[in-house]
C-alpha positions as CSV (number, residue, x, y, z in Angstrom):
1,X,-45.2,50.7,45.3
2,X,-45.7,47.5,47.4
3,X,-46.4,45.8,44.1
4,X,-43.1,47.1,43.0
5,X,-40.9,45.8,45.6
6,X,-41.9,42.3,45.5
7,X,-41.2,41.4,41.8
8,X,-39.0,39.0,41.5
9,X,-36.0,39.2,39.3
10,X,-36.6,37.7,35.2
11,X,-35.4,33.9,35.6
12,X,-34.8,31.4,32.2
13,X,-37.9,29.6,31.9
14,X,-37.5,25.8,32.1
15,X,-38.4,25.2,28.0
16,X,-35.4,27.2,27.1
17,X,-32.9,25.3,29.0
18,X,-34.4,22.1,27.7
19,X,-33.9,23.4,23.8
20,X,-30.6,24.0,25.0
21,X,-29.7,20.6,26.1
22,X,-31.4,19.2,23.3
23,X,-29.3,20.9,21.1
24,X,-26.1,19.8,23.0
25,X,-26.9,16.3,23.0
26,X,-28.1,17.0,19.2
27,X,-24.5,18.4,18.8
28,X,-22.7,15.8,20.7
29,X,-24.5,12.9,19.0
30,X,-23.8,14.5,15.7
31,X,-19.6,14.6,16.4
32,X,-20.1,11.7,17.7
33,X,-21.2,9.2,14.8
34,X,-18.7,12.1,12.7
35,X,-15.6,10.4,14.7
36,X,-16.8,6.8,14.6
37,X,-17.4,7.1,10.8
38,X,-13.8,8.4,10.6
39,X,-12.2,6.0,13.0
40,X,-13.6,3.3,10.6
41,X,-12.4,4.7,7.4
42,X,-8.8,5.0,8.7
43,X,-9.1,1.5,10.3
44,X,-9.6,0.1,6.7
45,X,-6.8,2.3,5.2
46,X,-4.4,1.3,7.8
47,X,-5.7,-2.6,6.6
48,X,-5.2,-2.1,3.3
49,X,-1.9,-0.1,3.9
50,X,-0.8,-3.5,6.6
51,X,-2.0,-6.1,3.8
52,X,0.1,-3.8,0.6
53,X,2.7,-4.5,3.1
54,X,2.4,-7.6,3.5
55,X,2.2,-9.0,0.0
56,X,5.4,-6.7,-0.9
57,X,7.0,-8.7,1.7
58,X,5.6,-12.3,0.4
59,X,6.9,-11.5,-3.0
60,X,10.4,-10.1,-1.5
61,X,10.7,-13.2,0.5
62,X,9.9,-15.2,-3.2
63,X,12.5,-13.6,-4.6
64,X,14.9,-13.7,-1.8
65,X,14.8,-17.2,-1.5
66,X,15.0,-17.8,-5.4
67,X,18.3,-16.0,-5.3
68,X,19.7,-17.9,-2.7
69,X,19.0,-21.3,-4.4
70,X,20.4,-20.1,-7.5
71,X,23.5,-18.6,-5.4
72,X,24.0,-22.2,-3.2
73,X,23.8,-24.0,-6.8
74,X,26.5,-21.7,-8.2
75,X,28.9,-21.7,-5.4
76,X,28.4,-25.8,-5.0
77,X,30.0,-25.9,-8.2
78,X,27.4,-25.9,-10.7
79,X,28.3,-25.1,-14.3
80,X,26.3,-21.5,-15.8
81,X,24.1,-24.2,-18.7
82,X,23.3,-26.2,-15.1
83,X,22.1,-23.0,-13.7
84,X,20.3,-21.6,-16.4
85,X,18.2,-24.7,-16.9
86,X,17.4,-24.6,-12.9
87,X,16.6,-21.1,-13.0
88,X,14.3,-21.7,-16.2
89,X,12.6,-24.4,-14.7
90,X,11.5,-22.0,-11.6
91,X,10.1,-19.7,-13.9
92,X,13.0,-17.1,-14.6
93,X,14.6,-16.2,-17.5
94,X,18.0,-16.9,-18.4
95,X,20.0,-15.3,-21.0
96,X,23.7,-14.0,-21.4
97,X,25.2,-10.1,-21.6
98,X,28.2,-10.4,-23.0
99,X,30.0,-13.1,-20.8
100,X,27.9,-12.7,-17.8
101,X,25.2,-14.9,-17.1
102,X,21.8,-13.2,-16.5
103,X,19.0,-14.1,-14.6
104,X,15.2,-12.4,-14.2
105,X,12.9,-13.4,-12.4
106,X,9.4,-11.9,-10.8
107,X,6.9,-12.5,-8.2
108,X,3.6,-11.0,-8.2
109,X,2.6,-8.4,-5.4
110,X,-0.7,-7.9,-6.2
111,X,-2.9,-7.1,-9.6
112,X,-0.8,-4.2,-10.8
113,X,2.4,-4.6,-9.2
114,X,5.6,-7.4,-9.5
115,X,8.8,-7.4,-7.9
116,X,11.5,-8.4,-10.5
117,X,15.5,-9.1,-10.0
118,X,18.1,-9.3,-12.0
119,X,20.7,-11.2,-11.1
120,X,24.4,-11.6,-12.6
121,X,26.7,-14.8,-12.6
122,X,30.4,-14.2,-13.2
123,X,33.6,-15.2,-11.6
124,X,32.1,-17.5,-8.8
125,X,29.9,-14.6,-7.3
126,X,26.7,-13.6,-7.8
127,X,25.7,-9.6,-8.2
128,X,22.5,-8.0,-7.8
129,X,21.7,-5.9,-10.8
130,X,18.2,-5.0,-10.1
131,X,15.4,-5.1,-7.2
132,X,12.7,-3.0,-8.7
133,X,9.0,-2.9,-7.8
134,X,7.3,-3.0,-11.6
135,X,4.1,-1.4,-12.4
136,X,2.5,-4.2,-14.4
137,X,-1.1,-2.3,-14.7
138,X,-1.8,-0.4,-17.8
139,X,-2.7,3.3,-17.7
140,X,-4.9,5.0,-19.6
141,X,-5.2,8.9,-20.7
142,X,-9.2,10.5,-19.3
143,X,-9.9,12.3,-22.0
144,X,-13.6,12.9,-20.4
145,X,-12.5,15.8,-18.9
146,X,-13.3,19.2,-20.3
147,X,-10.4,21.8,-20.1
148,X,-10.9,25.2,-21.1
149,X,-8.6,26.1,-24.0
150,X,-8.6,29.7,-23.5
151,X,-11.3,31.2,-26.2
């Protein structure tokens, strides 16, 4: 009975709460390179989002300033065969709807994509027909794919 009364009550022997801290740190180490390797894949998308940016605004700022050469000429007076020939010579194109005096021009944004205007002379003012952003990549069909036709 002696015996009995002096046992000790079960304790966690120290090799079980090491495998449990190794695991932690295992498990902590493991979310940890997880959120680094994420936090460096949305640093480069937010790049290449910032740089896509960026060269839309280079090639709006092209095109901006080419309409507001061609406007200046206009309004100083110059005749539409004056500003054709200035607007062909900075690499638009010039041709005429109707009476109206029509001018195109584009500016590269990056391998697949252009900004292009359109621009109309008449009456002493100029009008903005267009601003588009133009696909200028080609697209092509995957036919690799195999789709299950139902027999």
């Amino acid at each position: 009975m002696e015996n009995e009364s002096r046992r000790k009550p079960p304790r966690m022997s120290v090799g079980v709460v090491s495998l449990v801290v190794v695991f932690a740190v295992l498990c902590l180490t493991v979310f940890a390179v997880l959120s680094y390797a994420t936090s460096l894949s949305e640093l480069r998308l937010a790049e290449k989002g910032a740089q896509a940016v960026e060269d839309y605004y280079e090639a709006d700022l092209d095109c901006s300033e080419k309409a507001a050469e061609w406007k200046t000429l206009y309004e100083e007076g110059a005749t539409e065969e004056e500003l054709a020939a200035a607007a062909e010579g900075g690499g638009a194109l010039a041709y005429y709807r109707g009476e109206t005096l029509c001018l195109e021009y584009s500016s590269p944004v990056d391998q697949a994509q252009e900004l292009k205007i359109t621009l109309a002379f008449r009456e002493g003012r100029m009008e903005v027909l267009a601003w588009v952003l133009v696909s200028t990549g080609s697209w092509e069909a995957e036919d690799s794919m195999v789709v299950w036709d139902g027999e």
